[in-house]
TORTIDO-61610 format. One record per residue: residue number from 1; residue in three letters; y, x, z of N, C-alpha, C, O in turn. Coordinates in steps of 0.05 Angstrom, whole numbers, padded with zeros to 5 digits, always signed. Layout:
<pts>
+-----+---------+--------+--------+--------+--------+--------+--------+--------+--------+--------+--------+--------+--------+
| num | residuo |    nc2 |    nc1 |    nc3 |   cac2 |   cac1 |   cac3 |    cc2 |    cc1 |    cc3 |    oc2 |    oc1 |    oc3 |
+-----+---------+--------+--------+--------+--------+--------+--------+--------+--------+--------+--------+--------+--------+
| NUM |     ala |      Y |      X |      Z |      Y |      X |      Z |      Y |      X |      Z |      Y |      X |      Z |
...
+-----+---------+--------+--------+--------+--------+--------+--------+--------+--------+--------+--------+--------+--------+
</pts>
This chain:
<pts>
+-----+---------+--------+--------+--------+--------+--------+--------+--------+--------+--------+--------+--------+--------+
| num | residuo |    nc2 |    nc1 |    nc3 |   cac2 |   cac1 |   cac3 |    cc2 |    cc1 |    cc3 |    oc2 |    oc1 |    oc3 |
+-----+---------+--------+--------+--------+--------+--------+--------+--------+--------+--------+--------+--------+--------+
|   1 |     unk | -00530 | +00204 | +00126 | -00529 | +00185 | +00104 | -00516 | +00198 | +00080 | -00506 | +00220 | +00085 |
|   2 |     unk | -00513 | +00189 | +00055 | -00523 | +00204 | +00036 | -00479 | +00199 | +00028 | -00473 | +00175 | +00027 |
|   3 |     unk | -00465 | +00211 | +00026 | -00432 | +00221 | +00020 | -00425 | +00199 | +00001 | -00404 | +00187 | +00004 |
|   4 |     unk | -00444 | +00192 | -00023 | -00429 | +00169 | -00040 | -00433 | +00148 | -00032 | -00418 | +00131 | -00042 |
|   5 |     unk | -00453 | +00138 | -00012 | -00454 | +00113 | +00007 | -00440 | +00106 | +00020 | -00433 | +00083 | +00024 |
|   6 |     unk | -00433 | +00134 | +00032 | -00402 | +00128 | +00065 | -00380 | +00119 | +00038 | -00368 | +00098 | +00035 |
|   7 |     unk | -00379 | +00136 | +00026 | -00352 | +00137 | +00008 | -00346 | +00113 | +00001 | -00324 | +00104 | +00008 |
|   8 |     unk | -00365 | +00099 | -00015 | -00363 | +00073 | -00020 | -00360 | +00053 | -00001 | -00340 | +00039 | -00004 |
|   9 |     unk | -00370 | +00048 | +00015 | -00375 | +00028 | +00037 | -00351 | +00041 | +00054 | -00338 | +00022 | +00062 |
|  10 |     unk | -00343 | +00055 | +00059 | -00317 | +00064 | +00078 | -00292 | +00055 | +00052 | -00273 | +00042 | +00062 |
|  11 |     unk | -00289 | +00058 | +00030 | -00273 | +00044 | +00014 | -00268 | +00007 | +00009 | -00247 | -00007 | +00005 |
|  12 |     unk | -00291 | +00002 | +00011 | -00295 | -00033 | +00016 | -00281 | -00037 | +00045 | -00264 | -00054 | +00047 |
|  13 |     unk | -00288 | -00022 | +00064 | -00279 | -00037 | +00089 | -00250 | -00030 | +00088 | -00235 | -00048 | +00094 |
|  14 |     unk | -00240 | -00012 | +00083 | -00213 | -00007 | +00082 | -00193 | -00029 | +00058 | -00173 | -00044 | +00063 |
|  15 |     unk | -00207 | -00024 | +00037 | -00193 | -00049 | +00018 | -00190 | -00074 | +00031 | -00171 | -00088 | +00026 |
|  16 |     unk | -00211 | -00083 | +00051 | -00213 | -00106 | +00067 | -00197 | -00109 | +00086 | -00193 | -00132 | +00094 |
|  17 |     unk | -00185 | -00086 | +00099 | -00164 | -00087 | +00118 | -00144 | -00081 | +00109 | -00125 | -00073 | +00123 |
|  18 |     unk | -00143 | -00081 | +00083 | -00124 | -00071 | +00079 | -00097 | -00103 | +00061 | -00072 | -00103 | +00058 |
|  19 |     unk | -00116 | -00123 | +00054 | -00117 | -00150 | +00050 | -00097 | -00155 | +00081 | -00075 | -00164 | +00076 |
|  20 |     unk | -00101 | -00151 | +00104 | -00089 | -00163 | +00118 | -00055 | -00167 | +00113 | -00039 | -00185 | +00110 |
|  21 |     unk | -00058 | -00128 | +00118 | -00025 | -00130 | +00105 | -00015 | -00141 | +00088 | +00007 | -00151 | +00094 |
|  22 |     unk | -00026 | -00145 | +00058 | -00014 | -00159 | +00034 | -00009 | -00186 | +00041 | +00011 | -00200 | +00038 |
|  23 |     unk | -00034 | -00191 | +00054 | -00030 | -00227 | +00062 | +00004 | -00231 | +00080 | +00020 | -00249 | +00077 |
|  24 |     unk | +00004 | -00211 | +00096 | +00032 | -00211 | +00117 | +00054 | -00207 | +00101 | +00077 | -00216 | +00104 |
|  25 |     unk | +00042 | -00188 | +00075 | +00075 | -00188 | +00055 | +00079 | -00208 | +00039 | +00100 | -00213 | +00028 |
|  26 |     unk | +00060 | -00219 | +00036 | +00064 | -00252 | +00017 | +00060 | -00271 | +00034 | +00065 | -00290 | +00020 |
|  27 |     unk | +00056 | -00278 | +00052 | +00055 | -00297 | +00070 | +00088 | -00297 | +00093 | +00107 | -00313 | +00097 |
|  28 |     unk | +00080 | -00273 | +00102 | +00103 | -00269 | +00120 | +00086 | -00271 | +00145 | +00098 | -00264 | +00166 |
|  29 |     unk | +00056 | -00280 | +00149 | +00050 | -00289 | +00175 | +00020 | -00263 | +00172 | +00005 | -00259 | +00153 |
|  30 |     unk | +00020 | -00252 | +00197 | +00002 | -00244 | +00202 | -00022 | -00265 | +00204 | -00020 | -00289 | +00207 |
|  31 |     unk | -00047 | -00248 | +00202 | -00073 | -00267 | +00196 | -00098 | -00252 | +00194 | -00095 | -00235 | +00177 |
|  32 |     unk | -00122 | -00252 | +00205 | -00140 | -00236 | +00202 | -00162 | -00245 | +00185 | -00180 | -00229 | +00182 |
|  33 |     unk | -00164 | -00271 | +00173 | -00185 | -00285 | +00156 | -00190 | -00266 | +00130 | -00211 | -00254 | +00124 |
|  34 |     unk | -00165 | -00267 | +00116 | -00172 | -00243 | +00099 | -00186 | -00218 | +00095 | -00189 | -00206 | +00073 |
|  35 |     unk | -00196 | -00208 | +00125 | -00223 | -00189 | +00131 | -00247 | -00199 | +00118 | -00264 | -00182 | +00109 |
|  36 |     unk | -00251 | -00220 | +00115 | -00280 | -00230 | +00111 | -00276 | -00248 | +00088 | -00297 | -00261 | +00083 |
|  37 |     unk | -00256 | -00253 | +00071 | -00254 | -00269 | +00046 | -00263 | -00253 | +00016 | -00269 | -00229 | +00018 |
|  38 |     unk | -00264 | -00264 | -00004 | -00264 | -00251 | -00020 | -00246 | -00254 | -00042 | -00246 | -00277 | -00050 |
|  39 |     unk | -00231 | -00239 | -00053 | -00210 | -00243 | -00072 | -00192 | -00235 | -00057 | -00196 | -00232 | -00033 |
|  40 |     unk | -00162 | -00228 | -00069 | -00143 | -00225 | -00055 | -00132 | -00196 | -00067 | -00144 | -00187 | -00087 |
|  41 |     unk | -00113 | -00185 | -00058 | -00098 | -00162 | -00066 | -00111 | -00130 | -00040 | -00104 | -00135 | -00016 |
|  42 |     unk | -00119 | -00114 | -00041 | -00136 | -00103 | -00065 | -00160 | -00118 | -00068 | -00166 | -00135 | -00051 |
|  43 |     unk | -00179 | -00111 | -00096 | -00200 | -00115 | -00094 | -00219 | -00096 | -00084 | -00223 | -00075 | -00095 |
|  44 |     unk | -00231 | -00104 | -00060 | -00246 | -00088 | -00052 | -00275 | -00078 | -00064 | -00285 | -00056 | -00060 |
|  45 |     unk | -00290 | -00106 | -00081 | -00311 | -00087 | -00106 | -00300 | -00072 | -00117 | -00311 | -00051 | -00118 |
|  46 |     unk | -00269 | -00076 | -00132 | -00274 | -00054 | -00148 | -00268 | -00023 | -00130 | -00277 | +00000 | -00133 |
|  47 |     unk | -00250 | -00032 | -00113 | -00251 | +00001 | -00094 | -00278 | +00011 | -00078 | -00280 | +00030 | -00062 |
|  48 |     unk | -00286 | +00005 | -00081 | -00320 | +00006 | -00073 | -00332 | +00016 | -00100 | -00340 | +00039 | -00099 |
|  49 |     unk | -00335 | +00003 | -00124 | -00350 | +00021 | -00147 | -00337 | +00045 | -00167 | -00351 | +00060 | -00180 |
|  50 |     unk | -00304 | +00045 | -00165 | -00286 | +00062 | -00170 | -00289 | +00082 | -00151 | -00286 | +00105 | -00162 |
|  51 |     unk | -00292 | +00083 | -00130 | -00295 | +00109 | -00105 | -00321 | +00122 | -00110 | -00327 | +00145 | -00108 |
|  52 |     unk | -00337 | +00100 | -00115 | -00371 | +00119 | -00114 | -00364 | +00126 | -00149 | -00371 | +00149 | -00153 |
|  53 |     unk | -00356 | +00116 | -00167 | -00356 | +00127 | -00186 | -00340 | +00150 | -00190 | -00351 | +00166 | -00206 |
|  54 |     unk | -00319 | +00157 | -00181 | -00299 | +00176 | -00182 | -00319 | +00194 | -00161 | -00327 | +00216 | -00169 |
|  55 |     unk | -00324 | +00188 | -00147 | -00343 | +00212 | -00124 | -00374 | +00228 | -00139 | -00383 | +00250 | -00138 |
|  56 |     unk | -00381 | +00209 | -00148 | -00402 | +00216 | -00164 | -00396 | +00244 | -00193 | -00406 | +00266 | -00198 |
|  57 |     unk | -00373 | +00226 | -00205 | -00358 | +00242 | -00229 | -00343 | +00262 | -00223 | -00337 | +00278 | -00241 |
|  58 |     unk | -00334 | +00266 | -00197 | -00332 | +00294 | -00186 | -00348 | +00316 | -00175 | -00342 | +00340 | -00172 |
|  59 |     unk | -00373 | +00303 | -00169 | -00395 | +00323 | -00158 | -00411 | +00335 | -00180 | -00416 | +00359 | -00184 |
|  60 |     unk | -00418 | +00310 | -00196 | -00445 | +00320 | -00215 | -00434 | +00322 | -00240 | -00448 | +00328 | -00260 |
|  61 |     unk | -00403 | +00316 | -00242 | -00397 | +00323 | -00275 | -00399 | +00294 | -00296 | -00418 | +00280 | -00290 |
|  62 |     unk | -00385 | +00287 | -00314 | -00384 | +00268 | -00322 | -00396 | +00264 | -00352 | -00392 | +00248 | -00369 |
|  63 |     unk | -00415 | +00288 | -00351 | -00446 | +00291 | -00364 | -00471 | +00275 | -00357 | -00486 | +00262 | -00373 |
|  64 |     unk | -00473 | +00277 | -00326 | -00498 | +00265 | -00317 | -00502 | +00234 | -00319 | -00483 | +00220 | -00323 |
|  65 |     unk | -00531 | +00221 | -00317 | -00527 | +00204 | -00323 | -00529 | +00179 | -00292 | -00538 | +00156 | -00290 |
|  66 |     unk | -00515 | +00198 | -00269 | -00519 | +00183 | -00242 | -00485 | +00174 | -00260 | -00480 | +00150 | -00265 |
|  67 |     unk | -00468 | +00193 | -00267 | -00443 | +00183 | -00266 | -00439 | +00157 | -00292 | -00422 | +00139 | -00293 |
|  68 |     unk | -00456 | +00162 | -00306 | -00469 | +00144 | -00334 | -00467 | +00119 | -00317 | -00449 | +00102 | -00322 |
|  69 |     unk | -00486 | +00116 | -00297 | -00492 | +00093 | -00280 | -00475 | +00075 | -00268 | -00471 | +00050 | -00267 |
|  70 |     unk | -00465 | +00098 | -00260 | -00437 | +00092 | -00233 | -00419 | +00070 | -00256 | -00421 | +00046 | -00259 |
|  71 |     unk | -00401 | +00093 | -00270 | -00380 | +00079 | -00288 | -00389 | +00049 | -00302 | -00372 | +00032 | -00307 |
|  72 |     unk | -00416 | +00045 | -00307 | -00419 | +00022 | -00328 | -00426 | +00002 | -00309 | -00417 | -00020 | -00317 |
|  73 |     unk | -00441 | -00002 | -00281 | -00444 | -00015 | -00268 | -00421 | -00023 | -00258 | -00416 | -00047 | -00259 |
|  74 |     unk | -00392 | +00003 | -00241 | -00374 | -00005 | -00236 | -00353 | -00027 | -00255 | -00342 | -00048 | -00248 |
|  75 |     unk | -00351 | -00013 | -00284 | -00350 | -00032 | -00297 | -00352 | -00059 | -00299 | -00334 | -00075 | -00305 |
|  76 |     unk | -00376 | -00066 | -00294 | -00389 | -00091 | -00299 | -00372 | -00108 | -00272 | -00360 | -00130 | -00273 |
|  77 |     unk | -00376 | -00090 | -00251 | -00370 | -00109 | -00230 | -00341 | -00122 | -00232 | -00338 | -00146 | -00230 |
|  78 |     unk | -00319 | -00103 | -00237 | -00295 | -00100 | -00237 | -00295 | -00123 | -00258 | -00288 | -00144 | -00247 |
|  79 |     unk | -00300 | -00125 | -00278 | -00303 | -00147 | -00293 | -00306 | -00172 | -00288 | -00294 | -00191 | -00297 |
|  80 |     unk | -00326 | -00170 | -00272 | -00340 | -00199 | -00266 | -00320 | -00204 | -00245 | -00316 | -00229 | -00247 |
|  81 |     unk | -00306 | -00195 | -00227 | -00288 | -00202 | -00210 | -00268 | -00211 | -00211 | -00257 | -00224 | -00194 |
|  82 |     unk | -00257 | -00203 | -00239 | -00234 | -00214 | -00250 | -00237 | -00235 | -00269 | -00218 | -00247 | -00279 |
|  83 |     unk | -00268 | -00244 | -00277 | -00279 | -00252 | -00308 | -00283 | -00286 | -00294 | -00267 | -00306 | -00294 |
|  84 |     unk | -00308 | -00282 | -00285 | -00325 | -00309 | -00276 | -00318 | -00310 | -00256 | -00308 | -00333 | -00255 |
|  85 |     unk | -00314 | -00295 | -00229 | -00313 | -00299 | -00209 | -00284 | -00322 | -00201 | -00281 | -00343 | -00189 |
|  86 |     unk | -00268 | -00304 | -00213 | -00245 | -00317 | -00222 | -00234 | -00340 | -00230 | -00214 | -00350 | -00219 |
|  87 |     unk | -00247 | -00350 | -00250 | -00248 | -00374 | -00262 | -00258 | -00388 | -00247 | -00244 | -00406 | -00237 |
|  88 |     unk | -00284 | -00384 | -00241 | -00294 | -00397 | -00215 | -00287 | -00417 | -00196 | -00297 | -00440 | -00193 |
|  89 |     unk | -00261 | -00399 | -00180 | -00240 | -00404 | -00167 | -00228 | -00425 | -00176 | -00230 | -00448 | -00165 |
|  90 |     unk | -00214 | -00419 | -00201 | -00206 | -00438 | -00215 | -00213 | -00465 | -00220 | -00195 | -00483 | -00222 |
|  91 |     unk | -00236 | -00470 | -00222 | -00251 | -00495 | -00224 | -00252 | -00513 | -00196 | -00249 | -00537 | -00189 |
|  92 |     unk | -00259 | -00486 | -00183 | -00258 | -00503 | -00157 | -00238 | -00514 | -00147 | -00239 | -00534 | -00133 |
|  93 |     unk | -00217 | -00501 | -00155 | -00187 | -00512 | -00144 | -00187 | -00541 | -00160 | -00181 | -00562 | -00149 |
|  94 |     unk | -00194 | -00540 | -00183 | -00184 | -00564 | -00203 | -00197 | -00589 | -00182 | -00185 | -00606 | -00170 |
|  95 |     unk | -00232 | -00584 | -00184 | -00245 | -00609 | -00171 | -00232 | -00617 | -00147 | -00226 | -00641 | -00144 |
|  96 |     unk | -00223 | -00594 | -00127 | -00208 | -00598 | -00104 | -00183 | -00623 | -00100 | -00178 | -00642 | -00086 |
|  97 |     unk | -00173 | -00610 | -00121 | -00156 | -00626 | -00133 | -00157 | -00656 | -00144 | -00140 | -00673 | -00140 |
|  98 |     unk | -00184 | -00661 | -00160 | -00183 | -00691 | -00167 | -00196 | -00708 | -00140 | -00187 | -00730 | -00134 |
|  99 |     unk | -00224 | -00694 | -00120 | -00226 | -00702 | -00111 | -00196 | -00707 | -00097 | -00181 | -00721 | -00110 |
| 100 |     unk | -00188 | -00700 | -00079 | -00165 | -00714 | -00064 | -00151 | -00734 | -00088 | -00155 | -00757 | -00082 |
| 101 |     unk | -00137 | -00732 | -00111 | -00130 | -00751 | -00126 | -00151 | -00779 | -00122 | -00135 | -00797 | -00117 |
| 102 |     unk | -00172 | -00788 | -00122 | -00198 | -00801 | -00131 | -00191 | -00816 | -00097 | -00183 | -00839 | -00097 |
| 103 |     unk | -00193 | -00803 | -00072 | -00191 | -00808 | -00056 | -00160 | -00831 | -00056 | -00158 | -00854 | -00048 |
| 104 |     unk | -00148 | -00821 | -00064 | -00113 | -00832 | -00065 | -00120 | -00863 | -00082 | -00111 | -00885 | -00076 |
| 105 |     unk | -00133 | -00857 | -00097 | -00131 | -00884 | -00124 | -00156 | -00903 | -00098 | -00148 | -00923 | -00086 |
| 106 |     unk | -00179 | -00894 | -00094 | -00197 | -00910 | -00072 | -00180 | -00931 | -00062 | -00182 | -00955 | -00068 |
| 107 |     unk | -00160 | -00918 | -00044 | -00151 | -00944 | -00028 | -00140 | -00961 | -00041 | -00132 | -00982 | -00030 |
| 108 |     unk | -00137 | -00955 | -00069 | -00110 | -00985 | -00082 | -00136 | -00997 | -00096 | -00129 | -01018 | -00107 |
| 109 |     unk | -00164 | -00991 | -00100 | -00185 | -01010 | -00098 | -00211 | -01021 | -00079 | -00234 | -01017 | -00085 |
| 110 |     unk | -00208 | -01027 | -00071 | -00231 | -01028 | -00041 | -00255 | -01027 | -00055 | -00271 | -01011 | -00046 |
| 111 |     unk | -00266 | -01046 | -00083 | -00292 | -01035 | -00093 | -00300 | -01014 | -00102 | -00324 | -01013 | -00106 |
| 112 |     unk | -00284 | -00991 | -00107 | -00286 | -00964 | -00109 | -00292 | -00956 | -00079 | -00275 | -00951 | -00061 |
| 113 |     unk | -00324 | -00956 | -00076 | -00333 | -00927 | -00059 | -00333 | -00895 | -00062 | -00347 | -00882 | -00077 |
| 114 |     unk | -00313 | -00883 | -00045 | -00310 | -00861 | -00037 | -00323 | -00849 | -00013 | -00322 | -00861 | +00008 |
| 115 |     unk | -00337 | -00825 | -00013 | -00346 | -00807 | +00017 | -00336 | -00785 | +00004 | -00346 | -00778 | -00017 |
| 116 |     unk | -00311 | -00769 | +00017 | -00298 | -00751 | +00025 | -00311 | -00725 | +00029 | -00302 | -00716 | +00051 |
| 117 |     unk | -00326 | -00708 | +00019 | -00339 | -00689 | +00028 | -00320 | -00670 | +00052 | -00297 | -00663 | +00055 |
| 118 |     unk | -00345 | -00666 | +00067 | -00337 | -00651 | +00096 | -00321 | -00633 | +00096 | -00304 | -00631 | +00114 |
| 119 |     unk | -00324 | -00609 | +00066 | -00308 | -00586 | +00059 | -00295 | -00587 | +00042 | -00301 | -00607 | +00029 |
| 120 |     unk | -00274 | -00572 | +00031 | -00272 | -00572 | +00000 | -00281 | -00542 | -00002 | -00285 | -00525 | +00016 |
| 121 |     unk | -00283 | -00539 | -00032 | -00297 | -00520 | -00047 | -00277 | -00492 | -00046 | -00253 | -00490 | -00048 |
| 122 |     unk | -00294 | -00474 | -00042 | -00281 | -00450 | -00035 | -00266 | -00436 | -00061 | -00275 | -00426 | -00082 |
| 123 |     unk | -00239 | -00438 | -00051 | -00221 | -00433 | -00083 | -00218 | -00404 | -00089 | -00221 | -00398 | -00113 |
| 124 |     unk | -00211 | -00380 | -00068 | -00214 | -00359 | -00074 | -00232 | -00339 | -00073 | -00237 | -00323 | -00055 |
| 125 |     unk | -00244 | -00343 | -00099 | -00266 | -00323 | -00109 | -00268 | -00288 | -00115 | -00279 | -00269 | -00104 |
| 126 |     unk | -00250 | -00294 | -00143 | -00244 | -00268 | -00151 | -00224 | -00264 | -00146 | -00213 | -00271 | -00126 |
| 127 |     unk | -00211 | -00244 | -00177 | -00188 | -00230 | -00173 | -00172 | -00235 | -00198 | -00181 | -00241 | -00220 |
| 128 |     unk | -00140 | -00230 | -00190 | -00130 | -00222 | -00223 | -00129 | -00204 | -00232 | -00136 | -00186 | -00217 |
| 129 |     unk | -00123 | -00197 | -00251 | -00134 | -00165 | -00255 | -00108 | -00147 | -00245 | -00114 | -00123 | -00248 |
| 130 |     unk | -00081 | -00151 | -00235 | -00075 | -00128 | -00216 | -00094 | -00123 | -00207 | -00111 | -00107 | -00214 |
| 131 |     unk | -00094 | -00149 | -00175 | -00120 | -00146 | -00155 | -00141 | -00124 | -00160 | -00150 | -00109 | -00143 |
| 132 |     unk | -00148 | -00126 | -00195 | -00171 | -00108 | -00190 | -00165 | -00076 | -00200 | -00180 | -00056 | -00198 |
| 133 |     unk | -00141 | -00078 | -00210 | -00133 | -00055 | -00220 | -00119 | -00037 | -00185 | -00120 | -00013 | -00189 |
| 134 |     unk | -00116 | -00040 | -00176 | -00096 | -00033 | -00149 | -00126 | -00026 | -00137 | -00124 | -00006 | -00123 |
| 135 |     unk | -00155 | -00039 | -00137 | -00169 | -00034 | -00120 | -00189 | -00015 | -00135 | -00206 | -00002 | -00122 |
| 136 |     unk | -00186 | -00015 | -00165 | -00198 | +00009 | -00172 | -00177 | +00031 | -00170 | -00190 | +00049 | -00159 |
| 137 |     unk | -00150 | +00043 | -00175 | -00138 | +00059 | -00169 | -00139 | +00063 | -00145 | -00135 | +00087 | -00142 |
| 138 |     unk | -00142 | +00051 | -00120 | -00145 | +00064 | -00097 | -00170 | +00084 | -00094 | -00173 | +00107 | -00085 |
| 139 |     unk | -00186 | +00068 | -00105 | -00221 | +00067 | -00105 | -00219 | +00096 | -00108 | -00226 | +00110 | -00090 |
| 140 |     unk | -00207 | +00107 | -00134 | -00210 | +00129 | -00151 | -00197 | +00143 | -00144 | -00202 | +00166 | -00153 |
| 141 |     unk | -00171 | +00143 | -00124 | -00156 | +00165 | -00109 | -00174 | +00171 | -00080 | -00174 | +00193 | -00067 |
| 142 |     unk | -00188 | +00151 | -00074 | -00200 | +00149 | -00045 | -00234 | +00172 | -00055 | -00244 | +00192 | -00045 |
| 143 |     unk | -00238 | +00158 | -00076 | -00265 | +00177 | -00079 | -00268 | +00220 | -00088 | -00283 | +00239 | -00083 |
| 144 |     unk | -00240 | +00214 | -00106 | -00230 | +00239 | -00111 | -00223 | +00255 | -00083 | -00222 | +00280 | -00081 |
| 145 |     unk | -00219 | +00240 | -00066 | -00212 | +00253 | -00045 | -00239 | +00267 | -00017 | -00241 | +00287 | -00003 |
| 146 |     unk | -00255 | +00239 | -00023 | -00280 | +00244 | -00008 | -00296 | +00266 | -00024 | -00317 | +00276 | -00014 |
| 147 |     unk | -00288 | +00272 | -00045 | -00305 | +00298 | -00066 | -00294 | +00326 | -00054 | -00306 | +00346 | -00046 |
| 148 |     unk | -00265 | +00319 | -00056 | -00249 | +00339 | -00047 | -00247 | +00363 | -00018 | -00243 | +00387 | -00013 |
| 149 |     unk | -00256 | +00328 | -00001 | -00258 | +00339 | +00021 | -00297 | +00352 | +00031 | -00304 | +00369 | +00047 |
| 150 |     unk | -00307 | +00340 | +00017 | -00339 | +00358 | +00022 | -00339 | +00380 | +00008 | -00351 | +00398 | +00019 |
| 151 |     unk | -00327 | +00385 | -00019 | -00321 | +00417 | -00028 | -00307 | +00433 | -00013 | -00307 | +00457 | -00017 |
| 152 |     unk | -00292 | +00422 | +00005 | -00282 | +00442 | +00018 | -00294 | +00451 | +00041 | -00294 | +00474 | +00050 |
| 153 |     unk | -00309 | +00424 | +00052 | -00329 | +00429 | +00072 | -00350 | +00455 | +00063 | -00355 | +00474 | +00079 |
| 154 |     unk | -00359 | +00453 | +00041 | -00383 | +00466 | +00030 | -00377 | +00498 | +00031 | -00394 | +00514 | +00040 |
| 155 |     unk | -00352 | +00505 | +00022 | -00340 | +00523 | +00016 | -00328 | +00546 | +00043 | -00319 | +00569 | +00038 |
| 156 |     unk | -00329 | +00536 | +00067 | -00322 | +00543 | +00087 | -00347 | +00559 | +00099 | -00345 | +00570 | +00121 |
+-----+---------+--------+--------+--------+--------+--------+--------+--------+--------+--------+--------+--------+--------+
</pts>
């Protein structure tokens, strides 16, 4: 399989386990949900397009236009993670929020029909931009390193 694929995708799953711990240092409680969430401390898009981009911009030079690619897409994403995705969250928390309020006022009118939806709305989306800054600096120490270590491979 092709070195900036592993690189990347071996950077996502690690940012993802790597959520457990943070959750244990701000929580205090161990927890494994944070494997499969999205948002959270690191961000794992952006250590995922920061690693293939830093891996890319180490191999082919930061002339070519794969690295052209890398950086402006990574960009984009890192953005949107902290941008919309984010806000997102935000919204959802709010509705979260009135619904249960809406529910509270219901009972002090009985002609006010309420149905309770089954779930509430999934609040963590994105990221703040530490979050995404911590998961592109990993990204970009982690990818520099996967460059590092196939030149050396090569070179042997």
């Amino acid at each position: 399989m092709n070195r900036g694929i592993i690189t990347s995708i071996s950077a996502i799953v690690i940012a993802q386990g790597l959520k457990i711990v943070t959750h244990k240092k701000v929580s205090g409680k161990w927890d494994w949900k944070p494997i499969l969430q999205t948002g959270g401390m690191p961000s794992s898009h952006s250590a995922g397009v920061a690693s293939l981009a830093t891996y890319v911009a180490a191999n082919r030079g930061t002339r070519h236009i794969e690295t052209a690619l890398a950086v402006v897409f990574g960009a984009i994403v890192m953005y949107d993670a902290q941008g919309i995705r984010r806000h997102t969250g935000e919204i959802a928390r709010l509705v979260n929020d009135l619904e249960d309020n809406i529910e509270k006022i219901s009972g002090d009118f009985p002609s006010l029909e309420f149905v309770k939806r089954e779930k509430e709305l999934k609040e963590l989306l994105g990221h703040q931009p530490a979050e995404v800054a911590v998961g592109a600096l990993f990204g970009f120490l982690y990818g520099l390193t996967s460059a590092k270590l196939e030149d050396r491979k090569h070179s042997e």
